[in-house]
C-alpha positions in Angstrom: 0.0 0.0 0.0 1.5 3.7 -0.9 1.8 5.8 2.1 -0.8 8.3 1.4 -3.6 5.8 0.4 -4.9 5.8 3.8 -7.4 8.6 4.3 -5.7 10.2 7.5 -8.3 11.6 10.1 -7.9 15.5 10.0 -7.8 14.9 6.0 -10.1 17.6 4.4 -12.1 16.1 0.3 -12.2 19.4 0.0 -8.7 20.6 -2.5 -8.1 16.7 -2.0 -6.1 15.4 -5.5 -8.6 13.2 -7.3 -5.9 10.8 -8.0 -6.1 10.8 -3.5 -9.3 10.0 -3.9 -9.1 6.9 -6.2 -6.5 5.8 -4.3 -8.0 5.7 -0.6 -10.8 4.2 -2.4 -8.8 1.0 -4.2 -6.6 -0.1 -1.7 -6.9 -3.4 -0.1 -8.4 -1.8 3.5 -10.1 1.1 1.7 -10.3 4.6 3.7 -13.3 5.4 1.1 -16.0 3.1 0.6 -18.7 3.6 -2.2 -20.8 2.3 -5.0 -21.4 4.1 -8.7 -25.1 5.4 -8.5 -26.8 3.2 -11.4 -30.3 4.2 -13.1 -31.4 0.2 -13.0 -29.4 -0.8 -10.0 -29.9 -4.2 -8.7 -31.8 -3.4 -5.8 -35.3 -4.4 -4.4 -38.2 -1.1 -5.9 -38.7 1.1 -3.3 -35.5 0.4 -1.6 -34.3 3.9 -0.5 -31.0 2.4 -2.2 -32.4 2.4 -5.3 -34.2 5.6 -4.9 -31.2 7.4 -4.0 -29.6 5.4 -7.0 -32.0 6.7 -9.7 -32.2 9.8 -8.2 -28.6 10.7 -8.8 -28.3 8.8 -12.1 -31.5 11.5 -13.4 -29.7 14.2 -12.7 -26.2 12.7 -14.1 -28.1 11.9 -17.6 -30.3 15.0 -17.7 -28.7 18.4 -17.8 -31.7 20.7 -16.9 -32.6 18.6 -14.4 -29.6 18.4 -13.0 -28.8 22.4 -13.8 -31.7 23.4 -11.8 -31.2 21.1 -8.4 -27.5 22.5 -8.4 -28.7 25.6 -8.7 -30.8 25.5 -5.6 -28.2 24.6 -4.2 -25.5 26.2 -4.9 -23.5 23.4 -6.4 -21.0 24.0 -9.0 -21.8 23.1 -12.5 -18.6 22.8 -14.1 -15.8 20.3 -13.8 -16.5 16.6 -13.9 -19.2 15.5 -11.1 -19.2 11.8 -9.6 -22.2 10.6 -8.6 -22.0 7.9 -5.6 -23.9 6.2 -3.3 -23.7 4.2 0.1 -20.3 6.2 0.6 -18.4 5.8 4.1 -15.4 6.7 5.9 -14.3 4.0 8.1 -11.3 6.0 9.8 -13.1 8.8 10.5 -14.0 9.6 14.0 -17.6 9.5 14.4 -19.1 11.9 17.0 -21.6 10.1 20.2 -21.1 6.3 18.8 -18.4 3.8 17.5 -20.6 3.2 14.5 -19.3 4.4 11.0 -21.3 7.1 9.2 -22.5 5.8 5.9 -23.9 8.2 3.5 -27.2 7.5 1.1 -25.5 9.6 -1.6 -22.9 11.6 -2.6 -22.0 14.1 -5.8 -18.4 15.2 -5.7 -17.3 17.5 -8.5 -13.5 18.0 -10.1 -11.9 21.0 -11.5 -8.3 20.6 -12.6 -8.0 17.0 -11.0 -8.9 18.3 -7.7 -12.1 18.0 -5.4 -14.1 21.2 -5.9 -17.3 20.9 -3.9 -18.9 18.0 -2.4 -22.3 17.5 -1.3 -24.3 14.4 0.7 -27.7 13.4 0.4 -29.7 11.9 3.0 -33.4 10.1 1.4 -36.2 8.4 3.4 -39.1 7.1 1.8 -42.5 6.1 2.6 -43.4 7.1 6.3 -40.0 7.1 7.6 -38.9 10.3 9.1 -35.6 11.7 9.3 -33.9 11.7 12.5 -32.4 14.9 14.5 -30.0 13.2 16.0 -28.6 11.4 13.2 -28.7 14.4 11.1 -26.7 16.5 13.5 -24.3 13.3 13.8 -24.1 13.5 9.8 -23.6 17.3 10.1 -20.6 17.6 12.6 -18.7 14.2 10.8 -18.9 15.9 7.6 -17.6 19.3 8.9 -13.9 17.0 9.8 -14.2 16.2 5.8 -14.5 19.8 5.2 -17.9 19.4 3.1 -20.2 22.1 4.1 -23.2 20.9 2.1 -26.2 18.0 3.2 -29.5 17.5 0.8 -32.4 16.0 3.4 -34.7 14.4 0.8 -38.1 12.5 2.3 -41.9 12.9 1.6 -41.9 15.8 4.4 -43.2 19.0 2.8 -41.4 22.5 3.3 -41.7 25.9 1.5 -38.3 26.5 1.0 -35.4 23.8 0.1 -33.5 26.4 2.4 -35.9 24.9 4.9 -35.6 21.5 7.1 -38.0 19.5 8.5 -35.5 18.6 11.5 -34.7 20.4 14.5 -31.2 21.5 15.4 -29.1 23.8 17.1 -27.9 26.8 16.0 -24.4 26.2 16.4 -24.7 22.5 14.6 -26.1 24.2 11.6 -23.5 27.3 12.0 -21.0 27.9 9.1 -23.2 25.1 6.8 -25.5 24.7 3.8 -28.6 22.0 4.9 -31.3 21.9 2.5 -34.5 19.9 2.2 -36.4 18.4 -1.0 -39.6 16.5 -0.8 -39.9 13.8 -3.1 -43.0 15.6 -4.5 -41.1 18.3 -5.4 -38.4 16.9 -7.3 -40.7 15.2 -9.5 -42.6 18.4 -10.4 -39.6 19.6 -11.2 -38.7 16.9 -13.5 -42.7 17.1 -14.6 -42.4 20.9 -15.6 -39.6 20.2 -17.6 -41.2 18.0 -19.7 -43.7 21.2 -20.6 -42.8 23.3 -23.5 -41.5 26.4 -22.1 -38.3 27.9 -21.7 -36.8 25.1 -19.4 -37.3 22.7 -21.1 -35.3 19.5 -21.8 -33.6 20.0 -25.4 -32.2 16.5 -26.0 -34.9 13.9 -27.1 -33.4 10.9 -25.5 -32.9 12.9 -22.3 -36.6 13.8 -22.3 -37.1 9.7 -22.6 -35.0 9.4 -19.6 -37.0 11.8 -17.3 -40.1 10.7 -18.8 -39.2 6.5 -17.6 -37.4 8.0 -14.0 -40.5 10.1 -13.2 -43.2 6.6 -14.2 -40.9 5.2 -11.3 -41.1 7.8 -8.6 -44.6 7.8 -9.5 -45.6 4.2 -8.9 -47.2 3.2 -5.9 -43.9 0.6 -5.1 -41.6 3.7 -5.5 -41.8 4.8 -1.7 -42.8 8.7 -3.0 -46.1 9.7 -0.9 -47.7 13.0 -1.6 -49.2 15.1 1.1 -52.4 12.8 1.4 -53.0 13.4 5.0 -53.1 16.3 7.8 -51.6 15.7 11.2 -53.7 14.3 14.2 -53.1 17.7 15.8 -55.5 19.4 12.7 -59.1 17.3 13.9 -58.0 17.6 17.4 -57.2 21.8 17.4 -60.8 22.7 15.2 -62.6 20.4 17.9 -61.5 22.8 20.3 -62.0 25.6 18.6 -65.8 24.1 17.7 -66.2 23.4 21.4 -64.8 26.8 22.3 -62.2 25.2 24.3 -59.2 27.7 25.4 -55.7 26.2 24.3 -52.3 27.4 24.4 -50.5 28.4 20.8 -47.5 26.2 22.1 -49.4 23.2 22.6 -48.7 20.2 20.5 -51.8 19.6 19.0 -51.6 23.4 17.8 -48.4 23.1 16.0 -49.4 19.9 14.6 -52.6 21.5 12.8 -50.3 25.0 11.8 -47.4 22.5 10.3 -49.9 20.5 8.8 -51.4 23.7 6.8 -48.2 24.7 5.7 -47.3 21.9 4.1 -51.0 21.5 2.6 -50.6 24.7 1.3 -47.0 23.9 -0.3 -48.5 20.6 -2.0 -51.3 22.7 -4.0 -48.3 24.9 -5.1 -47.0 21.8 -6.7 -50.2 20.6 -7.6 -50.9 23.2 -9.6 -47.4 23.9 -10.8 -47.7 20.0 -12.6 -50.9 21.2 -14.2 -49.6 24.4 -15.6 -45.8 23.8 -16.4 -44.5 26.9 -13.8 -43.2 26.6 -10.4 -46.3 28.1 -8.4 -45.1 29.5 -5.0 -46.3 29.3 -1.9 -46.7 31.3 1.4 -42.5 32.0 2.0 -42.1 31.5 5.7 -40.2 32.5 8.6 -38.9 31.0 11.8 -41.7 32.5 13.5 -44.2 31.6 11.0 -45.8 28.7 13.2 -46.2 31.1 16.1 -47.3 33.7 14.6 -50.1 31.6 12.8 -50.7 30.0 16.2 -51.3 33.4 17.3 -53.7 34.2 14.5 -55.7 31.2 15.0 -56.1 31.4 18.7 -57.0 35.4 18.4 -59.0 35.4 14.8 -59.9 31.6 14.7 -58.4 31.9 11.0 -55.3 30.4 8.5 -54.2 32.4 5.7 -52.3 31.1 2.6 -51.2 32.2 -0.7 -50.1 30.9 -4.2 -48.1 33.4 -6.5 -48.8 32.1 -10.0 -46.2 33.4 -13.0 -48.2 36.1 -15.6 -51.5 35.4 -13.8 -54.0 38.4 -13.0 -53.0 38.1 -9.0 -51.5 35.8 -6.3 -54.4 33.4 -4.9 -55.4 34.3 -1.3 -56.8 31.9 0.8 -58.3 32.3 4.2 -59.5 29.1 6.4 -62.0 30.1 9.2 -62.4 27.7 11.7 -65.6 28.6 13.3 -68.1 28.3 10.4 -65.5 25.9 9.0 -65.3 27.8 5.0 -62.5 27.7 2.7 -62.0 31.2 0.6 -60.0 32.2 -2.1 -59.6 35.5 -4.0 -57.9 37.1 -6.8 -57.6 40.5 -7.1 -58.5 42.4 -10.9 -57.6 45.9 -11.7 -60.5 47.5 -13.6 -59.8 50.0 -16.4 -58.5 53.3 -14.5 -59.8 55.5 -17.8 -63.3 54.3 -17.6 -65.5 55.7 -14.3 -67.7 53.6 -11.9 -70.0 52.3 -14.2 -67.7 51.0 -17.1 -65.5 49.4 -14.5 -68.3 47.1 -13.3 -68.9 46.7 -16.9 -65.2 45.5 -17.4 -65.6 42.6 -14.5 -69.2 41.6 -15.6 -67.5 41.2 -19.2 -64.6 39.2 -17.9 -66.8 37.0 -15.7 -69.1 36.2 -19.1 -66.3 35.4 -20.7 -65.0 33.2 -18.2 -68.4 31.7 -18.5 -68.5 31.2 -22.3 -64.8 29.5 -22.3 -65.5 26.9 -19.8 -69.3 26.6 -19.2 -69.1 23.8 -17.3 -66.9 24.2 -14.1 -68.3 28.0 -13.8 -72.0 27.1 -13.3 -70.8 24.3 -11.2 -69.0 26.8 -8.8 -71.1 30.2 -9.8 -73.6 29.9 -6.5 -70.6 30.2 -4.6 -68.5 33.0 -6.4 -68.8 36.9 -5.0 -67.8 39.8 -6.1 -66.0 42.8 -3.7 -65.2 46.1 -4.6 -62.7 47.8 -2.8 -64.0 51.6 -2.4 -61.6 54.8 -1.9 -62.0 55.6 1.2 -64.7 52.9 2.7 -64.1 51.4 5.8 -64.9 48.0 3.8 -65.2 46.2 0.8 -68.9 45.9 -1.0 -69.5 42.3 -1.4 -72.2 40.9 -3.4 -73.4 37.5 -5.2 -72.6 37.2 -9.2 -76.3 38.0 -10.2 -76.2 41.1 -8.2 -73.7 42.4 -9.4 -75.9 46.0 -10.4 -76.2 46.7 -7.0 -72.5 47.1 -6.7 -73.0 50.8 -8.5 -75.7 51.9 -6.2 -73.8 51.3 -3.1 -70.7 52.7 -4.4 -72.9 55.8 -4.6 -70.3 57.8 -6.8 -67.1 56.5 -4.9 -64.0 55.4 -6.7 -63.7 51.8 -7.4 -60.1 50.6 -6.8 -60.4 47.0 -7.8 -62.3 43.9 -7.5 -62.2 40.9 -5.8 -63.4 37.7 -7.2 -64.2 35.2 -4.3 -64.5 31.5 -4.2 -66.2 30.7 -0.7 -66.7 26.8 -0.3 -68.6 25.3 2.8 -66.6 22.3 3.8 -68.4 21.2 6.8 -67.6 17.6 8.5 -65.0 17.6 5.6 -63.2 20.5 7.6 -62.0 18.5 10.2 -61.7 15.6 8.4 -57.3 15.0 7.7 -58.2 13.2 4.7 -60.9 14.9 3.5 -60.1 18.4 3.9 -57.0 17.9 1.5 -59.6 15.9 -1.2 -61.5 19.2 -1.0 -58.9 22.4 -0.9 -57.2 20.4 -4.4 -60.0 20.0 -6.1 -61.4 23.6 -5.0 -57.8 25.0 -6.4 -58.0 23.2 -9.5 -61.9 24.1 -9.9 -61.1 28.0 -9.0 -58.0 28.4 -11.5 -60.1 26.3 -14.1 -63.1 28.3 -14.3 -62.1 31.9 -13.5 -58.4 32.5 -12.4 -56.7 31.8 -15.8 -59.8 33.9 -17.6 -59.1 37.2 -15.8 -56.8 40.0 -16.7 -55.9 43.4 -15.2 -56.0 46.3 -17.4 -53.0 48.1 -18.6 -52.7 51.8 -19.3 -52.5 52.6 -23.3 -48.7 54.1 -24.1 -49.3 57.9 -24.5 -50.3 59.2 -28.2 -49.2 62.2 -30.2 
């Protein structure tokens, strides 16, 4: 064995000689221990092996797909990139246990025959969660390898990849890059590049590839779950809220029913982002964002979301109140700003008919519960009225300045409210409904470019 082919302790990847690499890797007691990521590999479907496999092989043999994960991020794209998986490091010093750490995946890129960047992956599939503990373990035995960069990827939902579904301490996390991906989310992203935009895959045999590795994540062997269920916490927190219980925004079952919306709400952003062929975004939160919704709900008995829809006429509001137990959603139209009170309710009633005319059927399916609001300079609130009175709008405007118009989708969920199954069933197919028959229909108006 050469001197140097066994991968000393303090030994950073990072600047590490490839030819280093290869060689800690090949020697009879390797210091390196890993397996080539294979797009068929030889493992059992649904294996979080072979997912992890695949996965990597995907974004190896697809360049847009594998362009816009590294960009996310913030991987390198040039140089060569390696893609491995089930990689381990038996003489490194693993922190709290004798065990070795041994890594679901691994992409390690080469500029000038030296390590660049290198970044782990981490995947759970089905049910299984991912572990605090082991992800801090994972964290501070990378940091001795110099690699500042772990991918969480699992069927938990978040609204940022910046985002994890774990809990750790500040200092663990200080001075490194963790990022999380659900499972649903990379395949929308592989889905949307299959749409004819300006993303999309260019090479024909490339789109074949992403077309067979997406029928496999979507199989019901694969492992990938969507978001098909809220948390116990949700039923529990509206039966208090029903039974005008008092509770405490810290209390379990609260969190539980505030996670559980946020990661609703993130699924029908990629819901409707597979339907339409651009990334919809969701509600961008905080650190605070679960206790300052807590607070909301506990004060106003109300959830807000929000979907912010490329070149559509508004973002998508949506408002859950938990005491009559409704779902609303609203979009927002700018009337023409040249035309006075009268023309602009003309402009809306025009748009809504020809909402109607284009697709007939969803509108009068959802028409008895549509409303119109006009937001009035200078009114303490909004005018709201049903579709077919729509007239009475300009009487009680009585010569005030309409600002805009809201168009309102108000569903009565009942029992279904409560329900952790149901309530998801009936917030997707109200989204899809909404967007259907009257979001994509509606325009603002633009002012005309000045004549001569």
């Amino acid at each position: 064995m050469l001197k140097d082919e066994k991968f000393e302790k303090k030994m950073k990847l990072i600047k590490l000689p490839f030819e280093k690499f290869e060689q800690y890797s090949a020697s009879p007691k390797p210091s390196i221990v890993f397996q080539e990521a294979r797009l068929i590999p030889l493992l059992k479907t649904g294996d979080e092996g072979a997912l992890t496999s695949i996965f990597l092989s995907s974004m190896k043999l697809v360049k847009e797909f594998r362009n816009s994960i590294f960009k996310e991020i913030k991987f390198p794209k040039g140089g060569k990139a390696y893609y491995l998986r089930e990689v381990a490091f038996p003489n490194i010093d693993v922190p709290n246990g004798n065990q070795t750490c041994r890594f679901d995946g691994m992409i390690i890129v080469v500029v000038s025959n030296k390590i660049k960047d290198v970044v782990v992956f981490e995947m759970k599939n089905e049910n299984n969660s991912l572990e605090d503990k082991t992800i801090e373990k994972y964290i501070k035995t990378l940091k001795q390898l110099g690699i500042t960069k772990l991918v969480t990827v699992s069927n938990d939902f978040v609204s940022d990849s910046s985002q994890s579904p774990v809990k750790l301490d500040k200092n663990t996390t200080k001075n490194f890059n963790l990022y999380h991906f659900s499972w649903t989310y990379l395949m929308t992203k592989g889905q949307i590049l299959l749409f004819d935009n300006e993303t999309n895959i260019e090479d024909e045999d490339q789109v074949e590839i992403m077309k067979e590795v997406l029928y496999y994540l979507d199989g019901p062997k694969s492992g990938v779950n969507g978001y098909h269920k809220m948390k116990d916490g949700w039923k529990n927190t509206i039966e208090k809220i029903t039974d005008r219980r008092t509770f405490k925004i810290d209390e379990p079952d609260v969190i539980e029913a505030i996670e559980s919306w946020h990661e609703e709400e993130r699924d029908m952003a990629l819901l409707l982002s597979r339907k339409l062929g651009v990334f919809v975004k969701s509600t961008s939160r905080k650190a605070s964002s679960i206790k300052d919704d807590a607070k909301r709900l506990k004060t106003k008995s109300e959830l807000l979301g929000n979907l912010s829809i490329k070149n559509s006429v508004s973002d998508i509001k949506i408002r859950l109140d938990f005491e009559v137990k409704t779902v609303s959603m609203s979009v927002k139209v700018i009337p023409p700003q040249d035309k006075g009170t009268k023309g602009r309710i003309s402009d809306v009633r025009r748009q809504l008919e020809n909402a109607k005319r284009k697709n007939e059927l969803v509108f009068n399916k959802i028409s008895d519960d549509l409303l119109l609001e006009a937001d009035v300079k200078h009114a303490r609130q909004n005018i709201r009225v049903s579709l077919s009175d729509i007239e009475l709008i300009l009487d009680e405007a009585n010569g005030r300045e309409i600002q805009s118009f809201n168009i309102v989708f108000m569903s009565k969920f009942k029992a279904k409210f409560s329900s952790n199954k149901g309530f998801i069933t009936e917030i997707e197919s109200m989204v899809l409904e909404y967007y259907a028959g009257i979001v994509q229909y509606l325009t603002n108006w633009d002012r005309p470019a000045p004549k001569l």
